[in-house]
KESE-596028 format. One record per residue: residue in one letter; chain; x, y, z of N, C-alpha, C, CB in turn. Coordinates in nm, 2 decimals, decimal comma. Each point is the difference from the previous one (the first is absolute). Glycine has a CB too. Example, Ala and Ser with C-alpha at 12.3 -4.5 7.8 and 13.67 -1.06 7.14 Angstrom:
BEGIN
  residuo  cadena     n_X     n_Y     n_Z    ca_X    ca_Y    ca_Z     c_X     c_Y     c_Z    cb_X    cb_Y    cb_Z
        a       A    1,32   -0,57    0,78   -0,09    0,12    0,00    0,09    0,12    0,00   -0,19   -0,12    0,12
        s       A    0,15    0,23   -0,19    0,09    0,11    0,00   -0,08    0,11    0,08    0,12   -0,06   -0,22
END
This chain:
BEGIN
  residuo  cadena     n_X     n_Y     n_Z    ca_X    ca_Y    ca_Z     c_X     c_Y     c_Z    cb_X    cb_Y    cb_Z
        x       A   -0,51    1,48   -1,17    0,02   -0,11   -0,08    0,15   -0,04   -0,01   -0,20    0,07   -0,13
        x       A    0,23   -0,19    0,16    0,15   -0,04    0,05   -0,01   -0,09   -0,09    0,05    0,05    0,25
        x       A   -0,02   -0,03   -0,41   -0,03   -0,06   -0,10    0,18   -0,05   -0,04   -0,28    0,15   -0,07
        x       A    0,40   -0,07    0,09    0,10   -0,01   -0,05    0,12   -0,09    0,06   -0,10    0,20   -0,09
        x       A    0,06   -0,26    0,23    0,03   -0,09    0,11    0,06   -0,08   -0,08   -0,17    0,02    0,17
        x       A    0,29   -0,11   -0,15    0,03   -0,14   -0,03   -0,02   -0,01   -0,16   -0,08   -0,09    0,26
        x       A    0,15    0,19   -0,32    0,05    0,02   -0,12    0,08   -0,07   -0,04   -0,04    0,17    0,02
        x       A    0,06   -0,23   -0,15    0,09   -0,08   -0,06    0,10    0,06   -0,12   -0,18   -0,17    0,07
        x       A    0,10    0,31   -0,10    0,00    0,04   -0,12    0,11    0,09    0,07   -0,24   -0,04   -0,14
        x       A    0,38    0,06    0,08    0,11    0,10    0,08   -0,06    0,14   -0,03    0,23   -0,16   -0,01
        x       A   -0,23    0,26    0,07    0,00    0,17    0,01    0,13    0,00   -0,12   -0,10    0,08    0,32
        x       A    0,08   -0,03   -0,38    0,05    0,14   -0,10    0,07    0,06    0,08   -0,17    0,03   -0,14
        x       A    0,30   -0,01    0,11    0,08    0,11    0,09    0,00    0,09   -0,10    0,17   -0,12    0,18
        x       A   -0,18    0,27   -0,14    0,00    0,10   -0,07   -0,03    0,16    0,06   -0,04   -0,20   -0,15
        x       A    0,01    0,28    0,01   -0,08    0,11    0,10   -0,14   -0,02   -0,03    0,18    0,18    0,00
        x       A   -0,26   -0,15    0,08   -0,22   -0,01   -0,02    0,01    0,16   -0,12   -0,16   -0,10    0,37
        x       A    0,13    0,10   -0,49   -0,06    0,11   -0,03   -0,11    0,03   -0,01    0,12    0,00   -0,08
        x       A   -0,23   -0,11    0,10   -0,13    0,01    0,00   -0,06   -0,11    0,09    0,02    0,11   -0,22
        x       A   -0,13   -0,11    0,32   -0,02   -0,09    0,09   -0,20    0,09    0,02    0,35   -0,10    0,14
        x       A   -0,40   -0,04   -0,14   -0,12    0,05    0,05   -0,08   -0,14    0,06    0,00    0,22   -0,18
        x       A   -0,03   -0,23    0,25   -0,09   -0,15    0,11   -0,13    0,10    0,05    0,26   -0,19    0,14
        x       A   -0,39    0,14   -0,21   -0,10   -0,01    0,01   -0,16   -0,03    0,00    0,19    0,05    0,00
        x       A   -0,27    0,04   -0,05   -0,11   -0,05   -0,12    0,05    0,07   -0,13   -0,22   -0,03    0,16
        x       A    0,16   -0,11   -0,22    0,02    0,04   -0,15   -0,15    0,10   -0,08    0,17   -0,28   -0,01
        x       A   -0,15    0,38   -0,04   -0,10    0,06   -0,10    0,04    0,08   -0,10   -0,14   -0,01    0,16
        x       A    0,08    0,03   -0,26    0,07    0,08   -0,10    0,04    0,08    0,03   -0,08   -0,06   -0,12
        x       A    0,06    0,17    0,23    0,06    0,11    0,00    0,15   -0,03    0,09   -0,26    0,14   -0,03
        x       A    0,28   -0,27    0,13    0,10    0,00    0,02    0,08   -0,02   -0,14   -0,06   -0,07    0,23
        x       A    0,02   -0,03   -0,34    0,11   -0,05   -0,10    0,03    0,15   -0,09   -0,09   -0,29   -0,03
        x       A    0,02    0,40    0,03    0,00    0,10   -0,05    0,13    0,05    0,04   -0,24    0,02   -0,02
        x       A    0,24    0,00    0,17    0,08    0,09    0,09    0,09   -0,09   -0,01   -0,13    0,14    0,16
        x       A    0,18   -0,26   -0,13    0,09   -0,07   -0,06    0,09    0,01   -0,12   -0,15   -0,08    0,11
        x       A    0,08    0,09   -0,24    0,07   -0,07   -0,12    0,07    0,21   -0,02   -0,22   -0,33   -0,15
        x       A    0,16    0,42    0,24    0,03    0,11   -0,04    0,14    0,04    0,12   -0,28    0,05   -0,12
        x       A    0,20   -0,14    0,20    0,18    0,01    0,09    0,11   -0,09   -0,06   -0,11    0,02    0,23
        x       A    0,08   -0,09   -0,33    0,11   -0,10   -0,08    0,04    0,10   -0,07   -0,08   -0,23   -0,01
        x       A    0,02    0,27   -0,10    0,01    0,10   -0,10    0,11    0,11    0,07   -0,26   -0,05   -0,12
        x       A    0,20    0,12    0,18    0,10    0,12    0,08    0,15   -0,03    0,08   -0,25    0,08    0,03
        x       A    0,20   -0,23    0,01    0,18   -0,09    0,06    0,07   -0,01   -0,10   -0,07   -0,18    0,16
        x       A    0,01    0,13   -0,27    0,12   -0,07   -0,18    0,00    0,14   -0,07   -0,10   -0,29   -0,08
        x       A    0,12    0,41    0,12   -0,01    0,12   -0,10    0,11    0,02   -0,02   -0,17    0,09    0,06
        x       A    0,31   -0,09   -0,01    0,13   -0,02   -0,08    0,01   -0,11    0,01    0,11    0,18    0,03
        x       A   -0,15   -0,33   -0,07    0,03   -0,14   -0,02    0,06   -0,01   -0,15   -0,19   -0,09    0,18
        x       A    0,23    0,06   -0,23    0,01   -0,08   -0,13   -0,11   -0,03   -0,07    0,18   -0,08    0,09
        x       A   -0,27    0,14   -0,23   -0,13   -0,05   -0,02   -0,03   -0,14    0,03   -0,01    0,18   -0,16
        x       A    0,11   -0,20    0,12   -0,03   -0,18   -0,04   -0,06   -0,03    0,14    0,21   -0,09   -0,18
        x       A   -0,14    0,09    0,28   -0,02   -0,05    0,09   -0,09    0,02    0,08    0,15   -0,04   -0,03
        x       A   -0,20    0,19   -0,01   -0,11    0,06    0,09   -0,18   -0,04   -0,11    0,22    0,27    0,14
        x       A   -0,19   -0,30   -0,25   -0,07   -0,07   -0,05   -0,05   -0,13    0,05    0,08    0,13   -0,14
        x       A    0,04   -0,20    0,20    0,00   -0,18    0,03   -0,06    0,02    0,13    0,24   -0,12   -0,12
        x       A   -0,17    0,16    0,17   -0,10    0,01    0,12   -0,15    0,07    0,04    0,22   -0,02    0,02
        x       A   -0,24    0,14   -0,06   -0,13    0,01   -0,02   -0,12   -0,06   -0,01    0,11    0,08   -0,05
        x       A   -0,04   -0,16   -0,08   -0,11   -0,11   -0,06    0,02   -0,11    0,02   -0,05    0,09   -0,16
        x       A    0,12   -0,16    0,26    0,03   -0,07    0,11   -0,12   -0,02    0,15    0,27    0,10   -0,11
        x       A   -0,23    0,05    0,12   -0,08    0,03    0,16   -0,16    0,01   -0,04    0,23    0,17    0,14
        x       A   -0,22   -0,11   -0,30   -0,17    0,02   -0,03   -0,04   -0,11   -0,03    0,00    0,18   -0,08
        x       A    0,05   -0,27    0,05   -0,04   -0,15    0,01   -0,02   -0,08    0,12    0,10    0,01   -0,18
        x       A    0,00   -0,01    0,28   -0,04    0,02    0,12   -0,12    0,03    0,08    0,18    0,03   -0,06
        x       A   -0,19    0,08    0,03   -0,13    0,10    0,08   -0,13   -0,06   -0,04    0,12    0,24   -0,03
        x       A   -0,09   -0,22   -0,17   -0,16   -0,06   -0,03   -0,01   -0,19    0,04   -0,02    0,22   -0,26
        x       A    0,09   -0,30    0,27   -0,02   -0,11    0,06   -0,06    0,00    0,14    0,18   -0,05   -0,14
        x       A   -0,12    0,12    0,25   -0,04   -0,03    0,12   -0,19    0,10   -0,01    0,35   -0,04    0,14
        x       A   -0,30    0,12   -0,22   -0,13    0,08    0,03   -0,12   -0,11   -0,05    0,11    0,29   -0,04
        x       A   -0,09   -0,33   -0,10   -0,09   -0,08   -0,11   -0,03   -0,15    0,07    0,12    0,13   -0,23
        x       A   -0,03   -0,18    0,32    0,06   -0,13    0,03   -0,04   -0,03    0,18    0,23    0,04   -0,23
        x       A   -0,25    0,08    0,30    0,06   -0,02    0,10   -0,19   -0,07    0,07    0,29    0,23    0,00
        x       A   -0,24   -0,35    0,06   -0,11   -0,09    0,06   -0,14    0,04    0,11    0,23   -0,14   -0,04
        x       A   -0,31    0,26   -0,06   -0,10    0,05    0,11   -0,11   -0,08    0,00    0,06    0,24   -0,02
        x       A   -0,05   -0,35   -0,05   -0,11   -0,13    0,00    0,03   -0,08    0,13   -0,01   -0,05   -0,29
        x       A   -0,12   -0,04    0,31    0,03   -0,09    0,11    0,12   -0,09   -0,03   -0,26    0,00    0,07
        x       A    0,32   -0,02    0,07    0,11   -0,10   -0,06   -0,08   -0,16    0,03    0,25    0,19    0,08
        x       A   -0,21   -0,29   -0,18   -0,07   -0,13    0,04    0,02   -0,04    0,12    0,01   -0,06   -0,19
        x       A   -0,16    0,03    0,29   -0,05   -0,06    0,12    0,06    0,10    0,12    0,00   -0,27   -0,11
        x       A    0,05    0,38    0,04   -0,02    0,10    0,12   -0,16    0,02    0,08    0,20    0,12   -0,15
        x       A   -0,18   -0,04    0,29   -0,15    0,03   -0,02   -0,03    0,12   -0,03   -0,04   -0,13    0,13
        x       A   -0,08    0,14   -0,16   -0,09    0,07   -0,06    0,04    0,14   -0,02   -0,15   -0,16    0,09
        x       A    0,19    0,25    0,06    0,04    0,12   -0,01    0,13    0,03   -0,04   -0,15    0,03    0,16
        x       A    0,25   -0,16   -0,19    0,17    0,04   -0,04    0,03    0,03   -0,17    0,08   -0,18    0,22
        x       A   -0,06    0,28   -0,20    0,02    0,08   -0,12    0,18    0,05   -0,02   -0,30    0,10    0,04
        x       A    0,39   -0,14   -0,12    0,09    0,09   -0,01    0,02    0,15   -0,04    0,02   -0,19    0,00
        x       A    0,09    0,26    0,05   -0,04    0,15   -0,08    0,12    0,04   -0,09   -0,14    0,08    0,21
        x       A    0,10   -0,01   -0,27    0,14    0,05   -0,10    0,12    0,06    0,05   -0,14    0,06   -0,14
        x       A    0,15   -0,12    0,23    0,16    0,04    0,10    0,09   -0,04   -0,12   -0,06   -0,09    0,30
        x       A    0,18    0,20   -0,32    0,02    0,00   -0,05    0,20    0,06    0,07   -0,31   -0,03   -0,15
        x       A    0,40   -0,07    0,11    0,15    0,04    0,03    0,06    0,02   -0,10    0,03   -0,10    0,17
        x       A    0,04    0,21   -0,19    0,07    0,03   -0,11    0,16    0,12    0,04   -0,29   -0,05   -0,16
        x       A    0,38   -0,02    0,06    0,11    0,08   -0,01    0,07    0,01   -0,06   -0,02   -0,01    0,11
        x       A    0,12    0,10   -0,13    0,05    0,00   -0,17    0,19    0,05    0,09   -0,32    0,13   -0,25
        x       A    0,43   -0,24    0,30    0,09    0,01    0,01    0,11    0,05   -0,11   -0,12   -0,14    0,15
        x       A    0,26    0,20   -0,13    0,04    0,00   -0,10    0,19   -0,06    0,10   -0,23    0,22   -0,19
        x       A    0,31   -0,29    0,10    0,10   -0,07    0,06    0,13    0,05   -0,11   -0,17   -0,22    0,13
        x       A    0,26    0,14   -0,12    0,11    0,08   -0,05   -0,04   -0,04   -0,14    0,20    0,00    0,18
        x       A   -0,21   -0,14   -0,22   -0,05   -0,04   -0,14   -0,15    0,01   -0,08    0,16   -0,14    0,07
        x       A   -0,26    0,12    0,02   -0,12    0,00   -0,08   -0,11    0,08    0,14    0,06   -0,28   -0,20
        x       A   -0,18    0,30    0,12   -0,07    0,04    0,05   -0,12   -0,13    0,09    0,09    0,23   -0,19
        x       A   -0,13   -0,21    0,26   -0,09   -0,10    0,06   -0,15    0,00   -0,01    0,17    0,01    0,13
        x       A   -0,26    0,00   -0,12   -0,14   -0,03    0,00   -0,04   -0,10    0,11   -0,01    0,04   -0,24
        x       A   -0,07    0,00    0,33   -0,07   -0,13    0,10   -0,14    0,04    0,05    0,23   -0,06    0,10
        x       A   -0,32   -0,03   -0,18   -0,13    0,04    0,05   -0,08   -0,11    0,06    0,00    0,16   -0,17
        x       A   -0,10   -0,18    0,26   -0,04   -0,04    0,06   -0,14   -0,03    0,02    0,19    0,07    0,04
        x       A   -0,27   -0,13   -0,04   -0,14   -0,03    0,04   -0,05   -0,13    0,06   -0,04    0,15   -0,17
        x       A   -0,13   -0,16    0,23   -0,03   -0,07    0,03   -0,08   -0,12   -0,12    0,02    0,17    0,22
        x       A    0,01   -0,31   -0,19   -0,06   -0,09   -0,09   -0,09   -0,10    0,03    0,17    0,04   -0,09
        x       A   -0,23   -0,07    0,05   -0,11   -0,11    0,05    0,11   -0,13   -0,02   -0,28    0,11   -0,09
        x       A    0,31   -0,21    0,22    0,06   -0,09   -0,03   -0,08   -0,06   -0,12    0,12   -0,02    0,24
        x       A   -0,21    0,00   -0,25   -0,08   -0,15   -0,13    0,07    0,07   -0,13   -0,31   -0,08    0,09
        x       A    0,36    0,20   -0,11    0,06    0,07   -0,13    0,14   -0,03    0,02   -0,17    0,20   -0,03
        x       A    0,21   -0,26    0,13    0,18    0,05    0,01    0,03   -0,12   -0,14    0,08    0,07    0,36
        x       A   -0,09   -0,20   -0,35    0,05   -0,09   -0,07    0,02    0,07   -0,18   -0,12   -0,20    0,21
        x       A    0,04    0,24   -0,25   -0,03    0,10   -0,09    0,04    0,06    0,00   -0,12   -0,03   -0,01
        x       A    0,18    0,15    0,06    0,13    0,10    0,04    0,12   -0,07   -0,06   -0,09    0,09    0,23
        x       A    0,11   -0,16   -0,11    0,12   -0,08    0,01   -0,01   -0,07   -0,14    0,02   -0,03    0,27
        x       A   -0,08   -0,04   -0,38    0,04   -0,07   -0,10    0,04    0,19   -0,13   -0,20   -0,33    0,10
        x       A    0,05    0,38   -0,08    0,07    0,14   -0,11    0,11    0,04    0,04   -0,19    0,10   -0,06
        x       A    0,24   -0,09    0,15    0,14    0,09    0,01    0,11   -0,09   -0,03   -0,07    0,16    0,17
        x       A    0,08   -0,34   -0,11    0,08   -0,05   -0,03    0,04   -0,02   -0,17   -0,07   -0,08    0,24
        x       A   -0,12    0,09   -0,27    0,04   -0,02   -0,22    0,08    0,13   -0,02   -0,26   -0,11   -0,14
        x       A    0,17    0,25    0,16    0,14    0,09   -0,02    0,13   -0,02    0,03   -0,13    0,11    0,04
        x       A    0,16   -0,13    0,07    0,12   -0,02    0,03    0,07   -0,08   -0,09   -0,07    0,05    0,22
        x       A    0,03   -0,15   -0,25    0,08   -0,15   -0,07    0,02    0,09   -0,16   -0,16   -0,28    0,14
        x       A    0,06    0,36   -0,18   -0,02    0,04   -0,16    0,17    0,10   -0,03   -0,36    0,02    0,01
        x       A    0,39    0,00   -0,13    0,10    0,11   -0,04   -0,07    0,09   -0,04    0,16   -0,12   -0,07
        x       A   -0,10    0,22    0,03   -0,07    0,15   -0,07   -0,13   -0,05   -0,10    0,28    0,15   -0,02
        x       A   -0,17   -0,22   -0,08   -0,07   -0,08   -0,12   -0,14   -0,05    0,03    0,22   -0,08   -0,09
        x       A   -0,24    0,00    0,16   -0,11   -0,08    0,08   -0,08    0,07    0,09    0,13   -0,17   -0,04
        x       A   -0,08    0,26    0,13   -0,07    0,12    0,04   -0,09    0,09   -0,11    0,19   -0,01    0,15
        x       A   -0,14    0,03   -0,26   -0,05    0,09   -0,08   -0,18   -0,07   -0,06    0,31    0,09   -0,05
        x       A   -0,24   -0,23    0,00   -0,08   -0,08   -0,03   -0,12   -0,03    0,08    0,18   -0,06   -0,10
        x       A   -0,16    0,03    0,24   -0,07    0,00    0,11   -0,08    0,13   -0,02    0,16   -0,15    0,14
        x       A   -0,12    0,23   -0,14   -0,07    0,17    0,01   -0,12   -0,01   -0,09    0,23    0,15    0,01
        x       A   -0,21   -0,20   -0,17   -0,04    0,00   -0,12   -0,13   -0,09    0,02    0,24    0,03   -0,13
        x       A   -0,21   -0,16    0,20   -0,11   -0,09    0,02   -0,08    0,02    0,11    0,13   -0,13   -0,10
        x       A   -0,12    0,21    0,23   -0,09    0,03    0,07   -0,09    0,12   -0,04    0,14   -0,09    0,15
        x       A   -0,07    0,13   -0,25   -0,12    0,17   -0,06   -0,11   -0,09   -0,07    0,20    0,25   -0,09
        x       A   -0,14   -0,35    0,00   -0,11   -0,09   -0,07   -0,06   -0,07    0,08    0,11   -0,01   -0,18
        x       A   -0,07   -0,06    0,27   -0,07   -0,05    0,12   -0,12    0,10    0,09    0,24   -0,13    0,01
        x       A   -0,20    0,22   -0,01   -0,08    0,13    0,07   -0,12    0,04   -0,08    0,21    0,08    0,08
        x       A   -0,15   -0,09   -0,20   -0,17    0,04   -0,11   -0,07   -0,10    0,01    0,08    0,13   -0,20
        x       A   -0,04   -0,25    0,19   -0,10   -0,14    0,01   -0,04   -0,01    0,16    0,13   -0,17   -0,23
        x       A   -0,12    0,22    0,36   -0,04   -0,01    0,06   -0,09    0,13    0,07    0,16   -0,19   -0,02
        x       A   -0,13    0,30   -0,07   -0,07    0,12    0,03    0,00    0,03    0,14   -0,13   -0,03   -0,20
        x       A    0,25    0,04    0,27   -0,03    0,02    0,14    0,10    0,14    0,03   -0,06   -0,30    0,06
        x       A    0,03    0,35    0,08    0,07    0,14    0,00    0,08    0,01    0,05   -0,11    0,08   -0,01
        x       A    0,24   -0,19    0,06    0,17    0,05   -0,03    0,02   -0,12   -0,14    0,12    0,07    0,32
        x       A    0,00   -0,04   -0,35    0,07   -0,03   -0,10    0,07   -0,17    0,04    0,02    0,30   -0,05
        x       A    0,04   -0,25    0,19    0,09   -0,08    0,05    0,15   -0,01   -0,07   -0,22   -0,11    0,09
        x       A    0,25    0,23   -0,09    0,09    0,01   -0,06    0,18    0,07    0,10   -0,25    0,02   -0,21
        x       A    0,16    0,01    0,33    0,08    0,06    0,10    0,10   -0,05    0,01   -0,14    0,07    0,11
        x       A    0,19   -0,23   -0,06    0,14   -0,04    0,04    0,08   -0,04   -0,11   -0,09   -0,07    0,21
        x       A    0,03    0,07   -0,35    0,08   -0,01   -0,13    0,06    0,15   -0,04   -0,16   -0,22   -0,09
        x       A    0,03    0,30    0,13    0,08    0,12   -0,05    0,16    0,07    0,13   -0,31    0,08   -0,14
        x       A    0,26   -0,13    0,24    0,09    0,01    0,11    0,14   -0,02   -0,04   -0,18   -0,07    0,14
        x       A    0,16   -0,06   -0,20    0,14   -0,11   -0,01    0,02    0,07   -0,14   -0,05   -0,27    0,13
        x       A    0,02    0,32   -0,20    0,03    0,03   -0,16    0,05    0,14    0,03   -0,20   -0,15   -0,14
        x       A    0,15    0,21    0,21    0,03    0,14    0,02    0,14    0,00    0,10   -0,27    0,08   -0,03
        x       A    0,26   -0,18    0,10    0,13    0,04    0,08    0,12   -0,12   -0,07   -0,15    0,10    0,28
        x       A    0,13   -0,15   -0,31    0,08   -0,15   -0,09    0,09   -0,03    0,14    0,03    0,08   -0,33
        x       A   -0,09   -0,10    0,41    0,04   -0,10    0,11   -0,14   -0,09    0,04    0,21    0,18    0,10
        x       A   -0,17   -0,27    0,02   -0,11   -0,14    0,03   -0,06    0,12    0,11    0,14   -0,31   -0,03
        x       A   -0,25    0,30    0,08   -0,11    0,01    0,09    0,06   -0,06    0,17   -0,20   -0,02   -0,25
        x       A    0,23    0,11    0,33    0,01   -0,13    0,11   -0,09    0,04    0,08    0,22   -0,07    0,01
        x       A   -0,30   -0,02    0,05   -0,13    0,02    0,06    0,02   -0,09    0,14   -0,15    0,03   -0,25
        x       A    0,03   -0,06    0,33   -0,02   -0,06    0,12   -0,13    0,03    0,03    0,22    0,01    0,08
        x       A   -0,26   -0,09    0,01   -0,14    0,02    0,07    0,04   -0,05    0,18   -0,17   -0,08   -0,28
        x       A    0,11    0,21    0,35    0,02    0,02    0,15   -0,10   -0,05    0,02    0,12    0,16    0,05
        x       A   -0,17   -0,29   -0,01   -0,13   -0,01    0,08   -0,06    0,09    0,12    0,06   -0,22   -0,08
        x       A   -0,16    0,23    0,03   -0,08    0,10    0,12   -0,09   -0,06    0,09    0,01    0,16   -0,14
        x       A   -0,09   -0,20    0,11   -0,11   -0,11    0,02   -0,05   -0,11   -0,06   -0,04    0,15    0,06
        x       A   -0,02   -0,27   -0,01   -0,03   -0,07   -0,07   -0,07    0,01   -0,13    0,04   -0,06    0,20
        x       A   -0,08    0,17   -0,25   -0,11    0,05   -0,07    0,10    0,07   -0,15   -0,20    0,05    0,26
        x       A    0,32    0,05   -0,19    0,03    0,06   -0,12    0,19    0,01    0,01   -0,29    0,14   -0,01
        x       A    0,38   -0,09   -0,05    0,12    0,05   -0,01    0,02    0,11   -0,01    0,03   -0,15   -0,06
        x       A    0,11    0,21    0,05    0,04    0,11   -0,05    0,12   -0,03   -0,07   -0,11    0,12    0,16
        x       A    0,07   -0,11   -0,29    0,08    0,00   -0,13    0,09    0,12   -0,03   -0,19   -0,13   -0,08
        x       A    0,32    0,12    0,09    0,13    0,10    0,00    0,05   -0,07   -0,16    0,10    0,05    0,32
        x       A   -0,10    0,08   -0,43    0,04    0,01   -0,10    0,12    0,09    0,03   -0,23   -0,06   -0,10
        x       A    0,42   -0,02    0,04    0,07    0,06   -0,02    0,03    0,03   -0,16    0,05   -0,06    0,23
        x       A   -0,05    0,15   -0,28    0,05    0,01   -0,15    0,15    0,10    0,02   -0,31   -0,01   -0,14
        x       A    0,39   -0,02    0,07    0,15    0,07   -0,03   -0,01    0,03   -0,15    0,16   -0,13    0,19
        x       A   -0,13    0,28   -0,16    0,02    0,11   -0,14    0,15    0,04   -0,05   -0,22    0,12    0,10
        x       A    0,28   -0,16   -0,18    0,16    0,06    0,02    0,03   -0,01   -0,16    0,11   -0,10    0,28
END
């Protein structure tokens, strides 16, 4: 899968403390969030808190999120899979986050508008946002929250920078950068 080709999004210079590209299942996010845990063990709490619950937001998004439905007017047998890129850089100022999956293009526009409202919102209005999707969530009784790229942006109090790598006519690959510092 030659998904990261003709990137727009610049690489993170730094050191990789954590890196994993493959399928996504709970027992990878297990082995994961415990190789985070064991990387941030002399970190500063704060920050090994921020990130954590950063990357665990992460994880449960692509796992909860990631497009194993038909994509529209694909055929029949094209299915995406929980391929899943992730890494957790660290640089002289902040820490990095970059996670990665496949999307049904008919969802991207939809992407692209929630992350841009995050992005546009402050803490203040983030928070608010948070407040109104949980109430949104009970009136639609459904099983995420959709709360991932608010808690993202609230947890790291920087903007979301994102992209989508076309793959096929059918789907993308969506690169989530978040910065921790």
């Amino acid at each position: 899968m030659n998904h990261l080709n003709n990137t727009d999004l610049p690489l993170t210079k730094g050191t990789v403390l954590v890196s994993y590209e493959g399928e996504l299942c709970v027992k990878v996010i297990d082995n994961l969030l415990d190789t985070i845990d064991d990387t941030f063990d002399q970190v500063d709490l704060k920050i090994k808190k921020r990130v954590f619950s950063i990357a665990t937001e992460c994880l449960q998004n692509v796992h909860h999120h990631a497009q194993v439905a038909k994509c529209e007017r694909a055929p029949t047998n094209y299915d995406l899979n929980k391929h899943l890129s992730f890494q957790i850089l660290q640089s002289e100022d902040f820490y990095c986050i970059e996670v990665g999956n496949y999307v049904c293009n008919s969802v991207k526009q939809e992407i692209i508008d929630r992350i841009n409202g995050v992005n546009r919102a402050n803490l203040t209005e983030l928070r608010q946002m948070y407040i109104n999707q949980l109430i949104s969530k009970r009136r639609k009784d459904s099983n995420t929250a959709g709360l991932g790229f608010i808690e993202m942006a609230k947890r790291s109090k920087n903007r979301l920078e994102f992209e989508f790598v076309p793959y096929d006519s059918y789907s993308s690959f969506l690169r989530i950068k978040i910065k921790v510092n």
